[in-house]
C-alpha positions as CSV (number, residue, x, y, z in Angstrom):
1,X,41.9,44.2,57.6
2,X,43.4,43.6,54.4
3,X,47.2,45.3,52.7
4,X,47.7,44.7,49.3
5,X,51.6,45.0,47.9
6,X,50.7,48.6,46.6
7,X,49.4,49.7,49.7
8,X,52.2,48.4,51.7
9,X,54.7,50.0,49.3
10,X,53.1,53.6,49.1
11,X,53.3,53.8,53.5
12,X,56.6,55.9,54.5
13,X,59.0,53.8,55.9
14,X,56.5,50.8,56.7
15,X,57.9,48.7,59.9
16,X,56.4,45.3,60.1
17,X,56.5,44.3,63.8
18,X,55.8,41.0,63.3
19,X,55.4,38.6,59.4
20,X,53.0,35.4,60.6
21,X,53.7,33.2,58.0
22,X,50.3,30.9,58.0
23,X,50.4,27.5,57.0
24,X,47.2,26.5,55.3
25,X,46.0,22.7,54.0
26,X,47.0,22.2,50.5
27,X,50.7,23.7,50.9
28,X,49.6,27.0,50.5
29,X,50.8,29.7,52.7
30,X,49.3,32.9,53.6
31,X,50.9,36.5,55.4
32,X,49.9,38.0,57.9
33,X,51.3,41.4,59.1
34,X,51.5,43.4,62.2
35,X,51.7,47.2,61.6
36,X,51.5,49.5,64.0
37,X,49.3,47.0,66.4
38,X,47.1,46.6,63.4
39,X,46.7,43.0,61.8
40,X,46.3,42.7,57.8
41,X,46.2,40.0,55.9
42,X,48.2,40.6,52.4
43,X,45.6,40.8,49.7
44,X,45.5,41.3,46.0
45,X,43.6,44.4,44.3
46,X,40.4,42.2,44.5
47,X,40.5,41.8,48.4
48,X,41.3,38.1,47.7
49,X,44.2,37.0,50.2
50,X,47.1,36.1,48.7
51,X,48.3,32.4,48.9
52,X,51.9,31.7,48.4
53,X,53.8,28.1,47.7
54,X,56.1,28.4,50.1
55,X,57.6,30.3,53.4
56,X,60.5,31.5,51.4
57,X,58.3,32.6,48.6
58,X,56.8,35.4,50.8
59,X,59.9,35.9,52.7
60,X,61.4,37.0,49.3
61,X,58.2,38.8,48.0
62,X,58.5,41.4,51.4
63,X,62.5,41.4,51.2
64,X,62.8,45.0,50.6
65,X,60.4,45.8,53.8
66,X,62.2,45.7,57.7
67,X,60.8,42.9,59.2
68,X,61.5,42.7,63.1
69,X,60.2,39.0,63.5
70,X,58.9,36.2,61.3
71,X,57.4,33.6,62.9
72,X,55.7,30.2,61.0
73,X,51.9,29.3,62.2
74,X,50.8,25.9,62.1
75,X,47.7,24.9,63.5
76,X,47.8,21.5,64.6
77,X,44.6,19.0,63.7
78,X,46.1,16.5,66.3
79,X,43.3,15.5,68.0
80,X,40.9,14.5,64.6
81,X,43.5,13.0,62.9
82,X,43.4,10.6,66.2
83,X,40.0,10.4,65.9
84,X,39.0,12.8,69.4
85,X,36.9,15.2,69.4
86,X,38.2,18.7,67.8
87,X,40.1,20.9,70.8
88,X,41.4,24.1,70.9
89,X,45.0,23.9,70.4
90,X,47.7,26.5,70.2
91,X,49.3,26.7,66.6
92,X,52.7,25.5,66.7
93,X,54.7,28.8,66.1
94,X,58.6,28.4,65.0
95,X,60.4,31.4,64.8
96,X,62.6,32.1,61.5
97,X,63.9,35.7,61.9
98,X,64.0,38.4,64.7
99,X,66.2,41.6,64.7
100,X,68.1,42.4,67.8
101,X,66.8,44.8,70.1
């Protein structure tokens, strides 16, 4: 499902459980958010996903949100850029923020 900034703002007292911070080829980063068990992927008005420069870009651009954890997702293309075959491999995840419980 998709959020878009408005949408996020105009929800009482929004809690995001968990900001994945995807890393995407190209140095463009993307947001994922976990509200409520639900996943959505911060969109503009068009349904287009919204692609940021940088980690701290979208850190700053959901600053005034509480954030319980933010994580960085990196999938790893190991294995072709070694010339194997493509394998599934967990996405290196580092974790950048976590309130205390």
């Amino acid at each position: 499902m998709r959020i878009t900034l408005d949408q996020l703002r105009s929800l009482q007292n929004p809690v995001i459980d968990l900001l994945e911070i995807l890393s995407l080829e190209g140095q463009h980063y993307m947001a994922r958010l976990s509200l409520d068990g639900k996943l959505f992927l911060l969109s503009d008005r068009q349904g287009t996903t919204s692609l940021f420069r940088s980690a701290w870009q979208i850190q700053d651009t959901l600053a005034s949100f509480t954030i319980r954890e933010t994580q960085v997702v990196h999938p790893s293309a190991y294995h072709e850029m070694v010339g194997m075959k493509p394998a599934e491999i967990e996405p290196l995840r580092i974790r950048v923020q976590r309130q205390k419980s």
